[in-house]
C-alpha positions as CSV (number, residue, x, y, z in Angstrom):
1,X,187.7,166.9,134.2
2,X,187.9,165.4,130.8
3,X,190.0,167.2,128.5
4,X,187.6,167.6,126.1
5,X,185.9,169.7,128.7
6,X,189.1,171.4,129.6
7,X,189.3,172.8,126.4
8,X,186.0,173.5,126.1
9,X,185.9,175.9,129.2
10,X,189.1,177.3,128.0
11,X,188.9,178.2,124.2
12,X,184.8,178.6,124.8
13,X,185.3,181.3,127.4
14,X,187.4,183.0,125.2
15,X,185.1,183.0,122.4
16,X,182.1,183.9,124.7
17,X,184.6,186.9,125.5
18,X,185.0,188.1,122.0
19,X,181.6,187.4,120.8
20,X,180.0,189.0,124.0
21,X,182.2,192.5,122.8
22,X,181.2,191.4,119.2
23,X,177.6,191.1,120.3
24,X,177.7,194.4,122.1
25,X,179.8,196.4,119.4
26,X,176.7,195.4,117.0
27,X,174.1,196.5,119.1
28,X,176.0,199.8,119.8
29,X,175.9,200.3,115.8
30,X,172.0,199.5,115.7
31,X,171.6,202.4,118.4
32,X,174.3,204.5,116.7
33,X,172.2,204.3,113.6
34,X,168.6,204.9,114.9
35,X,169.6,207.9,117.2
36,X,171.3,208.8,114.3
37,X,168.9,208.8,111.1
38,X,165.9,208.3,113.0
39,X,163.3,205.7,112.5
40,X,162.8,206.2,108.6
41,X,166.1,206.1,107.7
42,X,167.7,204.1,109.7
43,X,165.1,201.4,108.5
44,X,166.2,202.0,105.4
45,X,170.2,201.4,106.2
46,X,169.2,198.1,107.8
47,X,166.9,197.1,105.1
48,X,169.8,197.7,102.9
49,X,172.3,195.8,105.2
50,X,169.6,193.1,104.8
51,X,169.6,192.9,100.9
52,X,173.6,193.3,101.0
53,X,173.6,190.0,103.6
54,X,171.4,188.0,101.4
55,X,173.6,188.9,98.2
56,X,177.5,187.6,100.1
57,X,175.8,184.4,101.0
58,X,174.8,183.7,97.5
59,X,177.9,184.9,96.1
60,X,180.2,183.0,98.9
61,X,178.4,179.5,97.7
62,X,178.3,177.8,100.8
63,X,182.5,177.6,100.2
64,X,182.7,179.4,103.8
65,X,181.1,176.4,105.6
66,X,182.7,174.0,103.8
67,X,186.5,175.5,104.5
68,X,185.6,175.4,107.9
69,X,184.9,171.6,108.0
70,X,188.2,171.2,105.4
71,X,190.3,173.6,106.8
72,X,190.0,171.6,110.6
73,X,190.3,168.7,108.8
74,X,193.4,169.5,107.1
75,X,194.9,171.4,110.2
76,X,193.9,168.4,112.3
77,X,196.5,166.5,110.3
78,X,199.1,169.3,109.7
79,X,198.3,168.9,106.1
80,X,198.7,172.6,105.1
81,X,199.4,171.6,101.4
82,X,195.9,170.5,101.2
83,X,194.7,174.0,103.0
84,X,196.5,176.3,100.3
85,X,195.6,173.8,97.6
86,X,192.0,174.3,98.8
87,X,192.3,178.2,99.5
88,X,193.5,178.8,96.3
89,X,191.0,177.1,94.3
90,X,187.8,178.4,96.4
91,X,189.0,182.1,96.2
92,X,189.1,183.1,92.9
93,X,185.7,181.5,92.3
94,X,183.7,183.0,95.1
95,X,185.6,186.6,94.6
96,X,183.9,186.2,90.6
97,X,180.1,185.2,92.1
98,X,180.7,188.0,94.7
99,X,181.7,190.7,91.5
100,X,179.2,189.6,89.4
101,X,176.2,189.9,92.2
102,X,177.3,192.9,93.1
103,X,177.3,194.3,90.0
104,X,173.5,193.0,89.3
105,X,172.4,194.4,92.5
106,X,174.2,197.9,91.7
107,X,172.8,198.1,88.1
108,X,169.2,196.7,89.7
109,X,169.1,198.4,92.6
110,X,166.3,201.0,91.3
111,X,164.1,198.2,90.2
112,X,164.4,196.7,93.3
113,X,163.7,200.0,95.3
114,X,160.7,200.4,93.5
115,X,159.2,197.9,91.9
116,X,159.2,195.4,94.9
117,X,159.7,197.7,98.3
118,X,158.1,200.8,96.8
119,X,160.6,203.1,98.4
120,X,162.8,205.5,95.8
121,X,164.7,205.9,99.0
122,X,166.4,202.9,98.9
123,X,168.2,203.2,95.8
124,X,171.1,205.5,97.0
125,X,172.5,203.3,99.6
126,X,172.2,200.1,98.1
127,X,173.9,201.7,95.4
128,X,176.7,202.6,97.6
129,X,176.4,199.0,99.7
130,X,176.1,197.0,96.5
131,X,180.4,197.0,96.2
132,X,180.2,195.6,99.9
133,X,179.1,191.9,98.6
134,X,182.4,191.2,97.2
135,X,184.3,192.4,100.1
136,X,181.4,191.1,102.9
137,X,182.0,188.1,101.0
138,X,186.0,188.5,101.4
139,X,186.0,188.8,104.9
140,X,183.5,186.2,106.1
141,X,185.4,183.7,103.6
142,X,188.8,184.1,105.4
143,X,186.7,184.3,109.2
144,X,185.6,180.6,108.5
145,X,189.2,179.6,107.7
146,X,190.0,180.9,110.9
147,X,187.5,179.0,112.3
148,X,188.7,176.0,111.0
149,X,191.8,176.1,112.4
150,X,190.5,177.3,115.8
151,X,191.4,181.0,116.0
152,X,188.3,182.2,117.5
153,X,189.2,186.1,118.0
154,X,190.6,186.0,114.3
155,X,187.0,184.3,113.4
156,X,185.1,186.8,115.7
157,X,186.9,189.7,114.0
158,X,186.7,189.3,110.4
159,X,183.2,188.0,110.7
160,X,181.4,190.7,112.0
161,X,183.2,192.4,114.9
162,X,185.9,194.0,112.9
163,X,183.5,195.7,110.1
164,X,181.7,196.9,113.4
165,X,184.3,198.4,115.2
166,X,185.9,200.3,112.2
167,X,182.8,201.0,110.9
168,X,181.9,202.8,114.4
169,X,185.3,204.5,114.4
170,X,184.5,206.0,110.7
171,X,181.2,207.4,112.1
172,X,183.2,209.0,115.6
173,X,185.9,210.9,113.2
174,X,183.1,211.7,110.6
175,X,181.2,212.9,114.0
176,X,184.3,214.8,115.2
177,X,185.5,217.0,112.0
178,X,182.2,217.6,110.4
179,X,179.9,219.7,111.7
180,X,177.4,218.7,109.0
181,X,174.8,216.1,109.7
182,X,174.9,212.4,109.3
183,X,172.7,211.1,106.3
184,X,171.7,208.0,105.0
185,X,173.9,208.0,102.1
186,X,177.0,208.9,104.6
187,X,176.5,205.6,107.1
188,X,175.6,203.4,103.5
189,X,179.4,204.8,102.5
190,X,181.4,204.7,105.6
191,X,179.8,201.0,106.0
192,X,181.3,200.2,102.3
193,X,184.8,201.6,103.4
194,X,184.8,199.4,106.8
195,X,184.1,196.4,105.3
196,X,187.1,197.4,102.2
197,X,188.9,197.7,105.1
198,X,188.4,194.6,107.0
199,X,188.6,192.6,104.0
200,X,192.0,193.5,103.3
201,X,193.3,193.5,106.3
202,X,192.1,189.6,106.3
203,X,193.9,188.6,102.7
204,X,196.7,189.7,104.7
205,X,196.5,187.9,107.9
206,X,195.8,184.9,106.0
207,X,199.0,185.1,104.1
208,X,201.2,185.8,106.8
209,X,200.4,182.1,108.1
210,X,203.7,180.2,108.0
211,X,203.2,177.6,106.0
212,X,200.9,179.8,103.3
213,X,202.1,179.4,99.6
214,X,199.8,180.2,96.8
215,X,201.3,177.1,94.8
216,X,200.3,173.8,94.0
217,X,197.3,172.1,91.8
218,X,194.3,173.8,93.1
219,X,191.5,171.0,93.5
220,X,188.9,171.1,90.8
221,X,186.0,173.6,91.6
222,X,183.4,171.5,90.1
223,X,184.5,168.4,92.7
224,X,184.5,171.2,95.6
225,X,180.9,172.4,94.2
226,X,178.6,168.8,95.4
227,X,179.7,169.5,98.7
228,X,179.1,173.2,98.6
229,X,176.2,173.7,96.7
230,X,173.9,172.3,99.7
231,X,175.6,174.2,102.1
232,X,174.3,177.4,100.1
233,X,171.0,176.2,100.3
234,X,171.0,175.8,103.7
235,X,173.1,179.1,104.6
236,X,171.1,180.9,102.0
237,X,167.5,180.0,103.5
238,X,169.0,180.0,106.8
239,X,169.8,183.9,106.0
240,X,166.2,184.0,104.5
241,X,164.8,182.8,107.3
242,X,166.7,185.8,109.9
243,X,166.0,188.3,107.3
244,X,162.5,187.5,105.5
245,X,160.3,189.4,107.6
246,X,162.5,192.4,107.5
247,X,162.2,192.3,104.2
248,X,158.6,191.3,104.1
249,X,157.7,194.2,106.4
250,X,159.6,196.5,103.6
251,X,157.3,195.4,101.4
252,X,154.3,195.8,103.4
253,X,154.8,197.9,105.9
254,X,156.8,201.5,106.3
255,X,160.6,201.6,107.0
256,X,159.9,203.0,110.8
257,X,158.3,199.7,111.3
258,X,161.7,197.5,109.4
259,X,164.0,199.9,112.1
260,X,161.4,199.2,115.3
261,X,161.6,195.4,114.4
262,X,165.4,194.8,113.7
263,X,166.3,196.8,117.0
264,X,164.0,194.7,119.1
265,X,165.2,191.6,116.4
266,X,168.9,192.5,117.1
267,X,168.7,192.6,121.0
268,X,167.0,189.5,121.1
269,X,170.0,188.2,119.3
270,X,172.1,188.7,121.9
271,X,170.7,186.1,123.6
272,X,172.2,183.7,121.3
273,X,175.8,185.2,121.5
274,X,176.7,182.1,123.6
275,X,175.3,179.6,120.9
276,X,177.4,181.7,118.3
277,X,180.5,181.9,120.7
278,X,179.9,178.0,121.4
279,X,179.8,177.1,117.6
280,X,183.0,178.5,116.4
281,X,185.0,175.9,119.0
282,X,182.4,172.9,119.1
283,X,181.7,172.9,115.6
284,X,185.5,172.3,114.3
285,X,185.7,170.2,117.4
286,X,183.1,168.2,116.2
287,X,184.1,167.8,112.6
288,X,187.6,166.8,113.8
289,X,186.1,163.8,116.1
290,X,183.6,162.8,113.5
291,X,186.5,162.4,111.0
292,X,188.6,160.9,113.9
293,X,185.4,158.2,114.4
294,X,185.3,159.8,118.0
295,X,181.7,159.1,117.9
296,X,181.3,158.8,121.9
297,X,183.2,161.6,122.3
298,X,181.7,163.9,119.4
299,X,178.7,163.0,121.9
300,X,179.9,164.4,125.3
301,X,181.2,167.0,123.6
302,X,177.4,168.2,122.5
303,X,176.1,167.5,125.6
304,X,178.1,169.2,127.8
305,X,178.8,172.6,125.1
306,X,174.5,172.8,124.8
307,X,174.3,172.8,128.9
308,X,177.1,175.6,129.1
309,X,175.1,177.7,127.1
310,X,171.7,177.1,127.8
311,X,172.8,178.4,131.5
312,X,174.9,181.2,130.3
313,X,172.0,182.7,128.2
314,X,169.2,182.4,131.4
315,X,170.2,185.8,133.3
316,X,169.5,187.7,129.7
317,X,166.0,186.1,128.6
318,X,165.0,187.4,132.2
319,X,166.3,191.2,131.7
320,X,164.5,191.0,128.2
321,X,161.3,189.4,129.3
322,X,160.7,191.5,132.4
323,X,162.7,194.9,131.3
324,X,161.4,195.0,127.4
325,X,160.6,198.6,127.3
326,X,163.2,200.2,129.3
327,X,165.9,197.9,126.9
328,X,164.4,199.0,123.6
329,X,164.3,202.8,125.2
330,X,168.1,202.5,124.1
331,X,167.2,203.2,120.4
332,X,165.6,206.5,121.0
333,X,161.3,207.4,121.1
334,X,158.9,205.3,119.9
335,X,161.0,201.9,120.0
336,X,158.7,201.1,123.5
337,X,156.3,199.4,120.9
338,X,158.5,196.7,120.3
339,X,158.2,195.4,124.2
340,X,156.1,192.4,123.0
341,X,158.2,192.1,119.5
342,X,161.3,192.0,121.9
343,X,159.4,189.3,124.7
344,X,158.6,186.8,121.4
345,X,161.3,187.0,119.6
346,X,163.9,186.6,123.4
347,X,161.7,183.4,123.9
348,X,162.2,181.6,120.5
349,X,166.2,182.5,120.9
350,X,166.1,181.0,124.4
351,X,164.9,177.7,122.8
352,X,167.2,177.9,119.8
353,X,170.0,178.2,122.6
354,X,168.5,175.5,124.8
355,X,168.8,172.6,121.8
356,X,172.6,173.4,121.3
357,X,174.7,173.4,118.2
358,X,172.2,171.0,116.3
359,X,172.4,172.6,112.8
360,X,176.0,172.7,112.8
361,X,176.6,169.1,113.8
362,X,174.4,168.3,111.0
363,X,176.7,170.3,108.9
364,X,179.8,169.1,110.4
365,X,178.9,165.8,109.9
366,X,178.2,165.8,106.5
367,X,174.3,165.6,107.1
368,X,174.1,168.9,104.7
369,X,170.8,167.5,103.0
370,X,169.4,166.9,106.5
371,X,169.9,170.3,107.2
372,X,169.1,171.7,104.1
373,X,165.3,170.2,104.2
374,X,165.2,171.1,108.0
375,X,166.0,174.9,106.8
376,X,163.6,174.3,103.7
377,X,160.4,173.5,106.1
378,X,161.7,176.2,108.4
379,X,161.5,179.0,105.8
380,X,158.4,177.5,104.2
381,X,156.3,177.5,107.5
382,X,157.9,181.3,107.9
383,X,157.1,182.4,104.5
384,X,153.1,181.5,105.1
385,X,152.7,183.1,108.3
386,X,154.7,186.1,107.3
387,X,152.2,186.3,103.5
388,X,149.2,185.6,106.9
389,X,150.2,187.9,109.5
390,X,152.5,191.1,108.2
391,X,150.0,192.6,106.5
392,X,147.2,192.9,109.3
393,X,149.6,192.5,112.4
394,X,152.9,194.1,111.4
395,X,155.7,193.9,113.5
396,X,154.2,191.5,115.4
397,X,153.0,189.0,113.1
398,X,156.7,189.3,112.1
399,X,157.7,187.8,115.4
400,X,155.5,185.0,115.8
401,X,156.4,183.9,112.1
402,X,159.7,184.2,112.7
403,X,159.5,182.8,116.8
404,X,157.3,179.8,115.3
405,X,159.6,178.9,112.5
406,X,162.8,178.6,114.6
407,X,161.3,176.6,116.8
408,X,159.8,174.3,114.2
409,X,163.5,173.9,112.8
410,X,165.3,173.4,116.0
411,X,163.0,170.9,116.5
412,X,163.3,169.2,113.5
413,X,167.5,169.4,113.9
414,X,167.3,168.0,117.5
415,X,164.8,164.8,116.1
416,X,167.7,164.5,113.5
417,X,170.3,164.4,115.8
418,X,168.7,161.7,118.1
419,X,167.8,159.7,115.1
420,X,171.3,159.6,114.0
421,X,173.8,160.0,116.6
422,X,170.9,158.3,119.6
423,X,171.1,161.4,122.2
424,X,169.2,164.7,123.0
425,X,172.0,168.1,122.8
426,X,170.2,169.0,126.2
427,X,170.5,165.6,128.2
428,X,169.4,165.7,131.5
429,X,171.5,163.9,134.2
430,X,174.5,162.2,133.8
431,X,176.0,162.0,130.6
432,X,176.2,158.1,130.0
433,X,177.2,156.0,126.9
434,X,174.9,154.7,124.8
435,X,174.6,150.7,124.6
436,X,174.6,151.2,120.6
437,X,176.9,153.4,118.8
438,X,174.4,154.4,116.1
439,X,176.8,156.2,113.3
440,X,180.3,156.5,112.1
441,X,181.7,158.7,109.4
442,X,181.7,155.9,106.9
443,X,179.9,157.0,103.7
444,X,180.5,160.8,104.6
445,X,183.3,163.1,103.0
């Protein structure tokens, strides 16, 4: 056993770990949160969530996905000059996007609730969410820096699982000393305080490195920003294309449809917990061997990470695809109508899974334009068939869009990765060298 593998097996199945408990603390939230404020509501907390999501990725400029690639770089050759150089020029600038959309979306927020959902309901709690961009933004920022330099529970925490588990803890002592009961407007603020929270408590890990110094020349932004700027288009429509027909169904449909969809939406995504868990050690691995000109490694590595998971994720397609209806019974009455929802959208993860970490070798590799107009076709194929099928179909229409799309862009990453590296992520057989090596990272920052 190589010992690429060996580490692999070893850092991946501690990542599965965490991101399994991440995976599973989300999901409790989603049920927490429909049992909760019922259907209505609750749809309009997510479609909320939603609008917040959408806002960090703008405001973090693709700066998250680009540390991650720098940041393993830099680590890679113990150069942790260049890492606080870097840190301290990408900060400031994403902390004054992340204030100034916030802002927007807190003075917009009734023209948003209105004019383009139609639902006065709305404005309250994205009122109250609008301060989480800056600090969403915060935490993810500092998760990917993690990530670069391989700490995948410090990268599974200040993503998402942190926020999570305080933000659960909030509702359990709200739950506890209050007898009143919980509103909308309650779980919008206890959401802002656990990402305030998480945020700080990541400034301050991150500081507490050994070698951190806030000194140096900071790089120039504007340098920083040609390799950023298409990593925000492809984080922002690959956002777009999770979220669109959530929001598309806010438009068009009622918010007990938005909260039926993202609970069948968000199991379904738990199928591709092991693609998640996989990415955050084979992606840095694969920028540090691309930048090492590793290329026949860089290979076995994908080949042998896409396997792994597309065996790990089997036993759960099968629960969800035979079980729909007693799974989605979790979120309270009247979720059962998602079994179908659940059963497309579980297939089109399973095939996301199957063609391994494709988008992110792209990105790792600096192929961020090839990425970029894989994601563009993506969300333009989802955007028609959500315009064709939301309005008639509903939540179902919403699936297939969003099923066919992903497809279609996996697709398109895999035919990418073939053309440019000369091997399928999900080889079957023995994993031999090719007689051609195809690339090397000549040409590519």
């Amino acid at each position: 056993m190589g010992p690429d593998v060996q580490e692999l097996l070893r850092k991946g199945s501690v990542s599965l770990v965490v991101r399994v408990v991440a995976g599973l603390v989300g999901f409790i939230v989603t049920v927490v949160a429909t049992r909760s404020l019922g259907q209505d509501a609750s749809g309009t907390f997510f479609l909320s969530l939603t609008i917040i999501t959408l806002s960090a990725t703008i405001a973090r400029f693709g700066f998250d996905q680009l540390l991650t690639r720098l940041v393993s770089n830099g680590s890679g050759r113990q150069d942790w000059d260049s890492i606080n150089r870097l840190y301290r020029a990408v900060l400031p600038f994403v902390l004054l996007i992340a204030a100034v959309t916030g802002t927007l979306l807190f003075v917009f927020a009734g023209l948003i609730s209105i004019m383009i959902f139609d639902k006065p309901e709305l404005v309250t709690a994205l009122r109250w969410m609008s301060a989480s961009v800056c600090t969403l933004s915060l935490h993810w920022l500092h998760a990917h820096c993690h990530q670069g330099l391989k700490k995948m529970v410090a990268f599974q925490w200040f993503q998402n699982l942190g926020v999570y588990s305080i933000f659960l803890v909030l509702i359990g002592m709200e739950t506890a000393v209050s007898s009143s009961e919980i509103t909308l407007v309650l779980f919008a603020q206890l959401y802002s305080v656990a990402s305030l929270l998480i945020a700080t408590w990541a400034v301050f890990t991150w500081r507490r490195q050994p070698w951190f110094a806030w000194q140096g020349v900071a790089p120039n932004v504007r340098v920083l920003l040609a390799d950023a700027t298409p990593l925000l288009g492809v984080a922002l429509i690959g956002q777009l294309i999770l979220w669109l027909p959530q929001l598309l169904l806010g438009v068009f449909r009622s918010t007990s449809d938005v909260s039926v969809y993202n609970s069948a939406f968000r199991t379904a995504q738990l199928t591709a917990i092991v693609l998640m868990a996989g990415n955050s050690i084979t992606l840095p691995k694969l920028a540090t061997l691309f930048h090492q000109n590793e290329v026949e490694r860089l290979r076995r590595v994908m080949v042998l990470s896409t396997r792994l998971m597309a065996i790990c994720c089997l036993p759960f397609i099968v629960v969800l695809l035979w079980f729909p209806v007693e799974v989605l019974a979790l979120f309270g009455k009247g979720y059962g109508t998602g079994a179908n929802v659940l059963r497309i959208l579980a297939l089109g993860q399973f095939f996301n899974v199957a063609t391994g970490s494709v988008g992110g070798l792209l990105n790792m590799t600096g192929r961020q334009r090839s990425s970029l107009r894989g994601n563009a076709l993506a969300f333009c194929l989802l955007s028609v068939l959500c315009i064709l099928l939301i309005p008639k179909y509903g939540i179902f229409g919403a699936a297939i869009a969003q099923a066919a799309s992903l497809t279609f862009q996996m697709t398109y990453f895999t035919w990418v990765v073939h053309r440019d590296f000369g091997f399928f992520p999900l080889a079957i057989g023995k994993i031999r060298t090719p007689s051609k090596c195809k690339v090397s990272n000549a040409g590519h920052p």
